[in-house]
VEXRODO-255542 format. One record per residue (C-alpha): y, z, x; residue number from 1. Coordinates in steps of 0.25 Angstrom, whole numbers. Layout:
<sites>
      Y      Z      X   nr
      Y      Z      X  NUM
...
</sites>
This chain:
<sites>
      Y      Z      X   nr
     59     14     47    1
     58     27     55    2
     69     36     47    3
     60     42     39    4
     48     51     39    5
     44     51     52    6
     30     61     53    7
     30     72     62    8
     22     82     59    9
      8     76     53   10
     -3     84     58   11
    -11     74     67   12
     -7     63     75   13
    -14     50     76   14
     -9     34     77   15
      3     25     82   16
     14     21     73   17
     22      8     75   18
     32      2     71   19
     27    -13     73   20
     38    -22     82   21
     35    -32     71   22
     41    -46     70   23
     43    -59     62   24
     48    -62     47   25
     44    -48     41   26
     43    -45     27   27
     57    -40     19   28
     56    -26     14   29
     46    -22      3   30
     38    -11     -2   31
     22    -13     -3   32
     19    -26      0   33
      5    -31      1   34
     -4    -34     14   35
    -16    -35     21   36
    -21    -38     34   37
    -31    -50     37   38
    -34    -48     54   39
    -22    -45     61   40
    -11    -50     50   41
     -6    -44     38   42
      0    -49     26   43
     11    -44     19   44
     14    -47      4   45
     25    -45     -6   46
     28    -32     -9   47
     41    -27    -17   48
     57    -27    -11   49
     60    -13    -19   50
     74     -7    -16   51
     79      5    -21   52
     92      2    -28   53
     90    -13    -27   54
     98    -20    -40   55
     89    -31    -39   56
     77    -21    -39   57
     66    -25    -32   58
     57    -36    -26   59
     44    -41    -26   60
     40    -49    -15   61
     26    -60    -13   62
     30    -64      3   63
     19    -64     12   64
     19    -60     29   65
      9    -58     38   66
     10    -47     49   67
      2    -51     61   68
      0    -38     68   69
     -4    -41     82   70
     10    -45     84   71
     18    -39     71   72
     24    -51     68   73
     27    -55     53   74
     27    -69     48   75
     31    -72     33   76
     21    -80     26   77
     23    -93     17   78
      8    -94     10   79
      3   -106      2   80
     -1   -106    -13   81
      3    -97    -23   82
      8    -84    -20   83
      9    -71    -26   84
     21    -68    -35   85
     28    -53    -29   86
     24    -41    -30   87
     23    -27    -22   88
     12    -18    -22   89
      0    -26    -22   90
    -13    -23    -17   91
    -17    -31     -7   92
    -27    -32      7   93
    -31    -42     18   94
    -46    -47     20   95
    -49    -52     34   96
    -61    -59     30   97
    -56    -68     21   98
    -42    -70     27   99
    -34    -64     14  100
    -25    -55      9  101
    -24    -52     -6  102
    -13    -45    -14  103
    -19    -39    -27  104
     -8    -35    -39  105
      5    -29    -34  106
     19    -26    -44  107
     31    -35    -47  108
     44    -28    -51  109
     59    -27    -48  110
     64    -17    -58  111
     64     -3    -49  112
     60      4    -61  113
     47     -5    -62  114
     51    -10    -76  115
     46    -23    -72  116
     33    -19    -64  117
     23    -29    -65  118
     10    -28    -58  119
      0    -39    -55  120
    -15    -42    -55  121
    -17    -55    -46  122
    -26    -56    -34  123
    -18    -64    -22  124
    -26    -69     -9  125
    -18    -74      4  126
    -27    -83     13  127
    -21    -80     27  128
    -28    -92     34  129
    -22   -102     24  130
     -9    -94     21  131
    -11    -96      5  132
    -10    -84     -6  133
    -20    -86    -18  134
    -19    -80    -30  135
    -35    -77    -35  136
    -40    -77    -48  137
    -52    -67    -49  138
    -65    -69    -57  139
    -65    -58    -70  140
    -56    -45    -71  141
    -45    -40    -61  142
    -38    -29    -59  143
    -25    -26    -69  144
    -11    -29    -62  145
     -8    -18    -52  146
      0    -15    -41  147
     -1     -5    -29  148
    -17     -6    -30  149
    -25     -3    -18  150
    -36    -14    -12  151
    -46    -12     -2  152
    -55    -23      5  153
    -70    -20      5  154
    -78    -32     13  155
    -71    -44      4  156
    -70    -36     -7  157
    -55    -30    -11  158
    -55    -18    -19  159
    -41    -13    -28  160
    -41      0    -33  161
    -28      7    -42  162
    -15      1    -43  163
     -3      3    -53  164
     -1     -6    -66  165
     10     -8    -77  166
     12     -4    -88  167
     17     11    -86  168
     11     11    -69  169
     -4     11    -73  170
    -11     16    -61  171
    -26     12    -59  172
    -38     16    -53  173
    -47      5    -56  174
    -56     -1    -43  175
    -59    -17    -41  176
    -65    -25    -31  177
    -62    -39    -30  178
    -70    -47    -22  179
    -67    -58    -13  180
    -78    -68    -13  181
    -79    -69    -29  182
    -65    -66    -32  183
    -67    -54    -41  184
    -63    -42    -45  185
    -72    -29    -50  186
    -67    -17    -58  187
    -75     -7    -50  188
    -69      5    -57  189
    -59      3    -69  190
    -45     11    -70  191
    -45     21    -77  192
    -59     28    -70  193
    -60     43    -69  194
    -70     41    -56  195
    -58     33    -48  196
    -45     39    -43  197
    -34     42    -52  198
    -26     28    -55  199
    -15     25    -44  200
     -8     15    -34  201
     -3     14    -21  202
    -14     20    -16  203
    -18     21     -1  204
    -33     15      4  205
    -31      6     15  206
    -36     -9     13  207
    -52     -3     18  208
    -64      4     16  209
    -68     16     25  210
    -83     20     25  211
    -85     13     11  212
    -73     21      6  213
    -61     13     -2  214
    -49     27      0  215
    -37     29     -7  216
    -26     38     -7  217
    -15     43    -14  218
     -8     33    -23  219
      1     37    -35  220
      0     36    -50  221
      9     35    -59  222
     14     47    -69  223
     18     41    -83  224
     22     54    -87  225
     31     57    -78  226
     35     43    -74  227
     32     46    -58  228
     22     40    -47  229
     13     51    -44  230
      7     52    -30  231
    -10     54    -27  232
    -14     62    -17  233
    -29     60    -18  234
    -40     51     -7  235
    -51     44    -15  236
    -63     35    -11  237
    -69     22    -16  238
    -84     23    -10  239
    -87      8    -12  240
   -103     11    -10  241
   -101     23    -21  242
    -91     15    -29  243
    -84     27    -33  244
    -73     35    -30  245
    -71     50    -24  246
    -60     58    -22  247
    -59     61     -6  248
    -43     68     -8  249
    -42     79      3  250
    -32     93      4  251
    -26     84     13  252
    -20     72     10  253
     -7     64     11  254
      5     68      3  255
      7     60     -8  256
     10     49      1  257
     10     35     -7  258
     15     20     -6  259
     12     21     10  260
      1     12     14  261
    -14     14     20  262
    -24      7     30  263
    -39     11     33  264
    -41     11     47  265
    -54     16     54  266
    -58     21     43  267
    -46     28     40  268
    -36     29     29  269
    -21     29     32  270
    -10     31     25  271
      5     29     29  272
     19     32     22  273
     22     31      8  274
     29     40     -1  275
     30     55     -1  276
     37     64     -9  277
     44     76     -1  278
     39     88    -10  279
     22     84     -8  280
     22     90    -22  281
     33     82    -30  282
     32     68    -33  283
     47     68    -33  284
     50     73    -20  285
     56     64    -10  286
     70     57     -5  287
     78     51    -17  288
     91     45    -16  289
     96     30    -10  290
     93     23    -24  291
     79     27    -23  292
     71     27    -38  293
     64     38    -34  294
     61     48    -21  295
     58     43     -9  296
     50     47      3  297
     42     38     12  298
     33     43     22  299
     28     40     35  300
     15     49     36  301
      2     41     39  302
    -11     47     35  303
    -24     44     38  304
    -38     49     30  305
    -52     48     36  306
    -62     47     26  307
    -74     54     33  308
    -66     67     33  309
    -58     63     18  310
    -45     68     25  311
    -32     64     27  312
    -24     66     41  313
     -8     65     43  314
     -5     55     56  315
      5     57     66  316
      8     44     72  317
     12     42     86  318
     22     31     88  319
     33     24     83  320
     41     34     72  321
     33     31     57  322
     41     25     46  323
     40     33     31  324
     36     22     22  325
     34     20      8  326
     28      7      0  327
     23      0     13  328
     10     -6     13  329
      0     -7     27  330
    -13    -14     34  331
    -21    -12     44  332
    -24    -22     57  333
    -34    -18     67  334
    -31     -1     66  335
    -17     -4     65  336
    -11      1     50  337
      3     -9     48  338
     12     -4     37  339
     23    -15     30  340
     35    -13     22  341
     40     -1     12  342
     52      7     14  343
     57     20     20  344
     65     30     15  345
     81     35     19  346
     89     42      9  347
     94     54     18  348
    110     53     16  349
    121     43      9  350
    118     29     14  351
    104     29     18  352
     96     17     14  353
     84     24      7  354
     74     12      6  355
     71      9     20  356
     64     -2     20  357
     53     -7     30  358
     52    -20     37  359
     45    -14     51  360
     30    -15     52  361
     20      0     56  362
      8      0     62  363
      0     13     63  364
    -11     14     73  365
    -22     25     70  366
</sites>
């Protein structure tokens, strides 16, 4: 996964890439599975097999791995109880405290035109010590069925912000807490509110707060007139003290560059790979071709914003070459961001593979 994208002329240096020497029964290819980290292990969840060009379009998945990252090994897991049905796309984060990892919502479809998209509203919680998912049945109201929504953890509080839902790729802007202890959700601020961000998915945040501030970035909402995803090139903040938003977006900011994946570290926010079009100023722009539905161009560019200053820097990793990614997904361990899955892109001459898909494990080091 080195073809393509490599970044040579960012503006300021600063990290280690790595391609991680990782070992063990890893996952299959996939796009945007779910994880979270709880000490040094991550788990990895489901996620969507979606091949251009595939007759038996695509594939949702509900396996589980953990990634233990003190020695990059990979071990498929076989959980008691009942498990989640398949899905991609869910939201989902680890919580230390109480040994769990939850998966929140996610999509189920095989149809590449997303004729059969279906999204879902259920709460999963995966108990690491006892090896056993539990689906959790919430006291009142809950979130609508979504998918590509964002969560944060706050002390044992997880809050879920946006997301996309059928019919017609509704994108939200509603926030909710759920908290852990009770087993319940809050509508803190309902969709639809002119005092949030504009409605989206896929946005980036990281899994944390930094200085009381939840972040996002970027994300894409979908144009009903014209039928296309339209990227978001704006930075907000949740101040959780405040409980409002405010617009933080800066002259400089990443390009348009969405369905990568994001960490906060030391109080940082950063951002690597995803999709970005050719032309900064046309959706349209990238690489077509190799039974691709629609353009293609991954990136490998990493970003990170530091809050005190509201602004974003362009990194230039020493290292291992970077891999242009799109639809992975990431956490973070001790300082160390790890990015899973998602596909690269090759379409240059008659023959080439286009989808390049990504079994190898990254690590980025600030």
């Amino acid at each position: 996964m080195t073809e393509n994208g490599i970044s040579n002329n960012a503006p300021s240096t600063g990290g280690i890439w790595q391609l991680c020497p990782a070992k063990g029964d890893a996952p299959s290819p996939r796009s945007f599975p779910a994880v979270g980290s709880i000490g040094n292990t991550i788990y990895l969840f489901g996620g969507i097999y979606d091949p251009f060009g595939s007759p038996r379009g695509h594939s949702p998945l509900n396996d589980l791995y953990s990634f233990d990252t003190s020695d990059y090994s990979w071990n498929r897991l076989s959980p008691e109880g009942e498990v989640p049905g398949v899905r991609g796309f869910s939201a989902s984060i680890g919580v230390d405290e109480v040994n769990r990892f939850y998966v929140f919502g996610g999509a189920t479809y095989q149809n590449p035109d997303y004729s059969d998209f279906r999204a879902h509203s259920d709460l999963w919680e995966y108990d690491s010590e006892s090896n056993t998912w539990s689906l959790l049945h919430p006291v009142g109201p809950v979130p609508s069925a979504r998918s590509v929504a964002h969560l944060w953890l706050v002390g044992r509080t997880l809050y879920l912000f946006g997301g996309i839902s059928p019919p017609y790729f509704q994108c939200m802007n509603d926030l909710w807490a759920y908290d852990i202890d009770s087993n319940k959700w809050e509508e803190i601020i309902p969709n639809g509110s002119p005092e949030a961000p504009i409605g989206r998915c896929q946005v980036a945040g990281g899994v944390g707060p930094i200085d009381g501030k939840l972040l996002i970035h970027g994300g894409e909402r979908f144009d009903a007139e014209s039928g296309l995803f339209r990227w978001l090139p704006d930075t907000w903040q949740y101040d959780l003290a405040a409980g409002q938003w405010s617009d933080i977006t800066q002259a400089v900011t990443p390009a348009r560059q969405n369905w990568g994946s994001s960490v906060v570290i030391d109080n940082s926010l950063y951002l690597h790979g995803g999709e970005q079009p050719y032309d900064r100023e046309s959706p349209l722009a990238g690489s077509s071709g190799c039974g691709a539905p629609f353009p293609q161009n991954p990136t490998d560019h990493i970003w990170r914003f530091d809050l005190k200053d509201q602004a974003w820097t362009e990194l230039c990793p020493d290292g291992d070459p970077g891999a242009a990614l799109k639809r992975t997904n990431s956490s973070a361990v001790d300082g160390v961001m790890y990015i899973f899955c998602g596909y690269g892109w090759r379409c240059r001459k008659p023959g080439d593979p286009g989808q390049l898909w990504n079994t190898d494990v990254y690590s980025y080091v600030p």
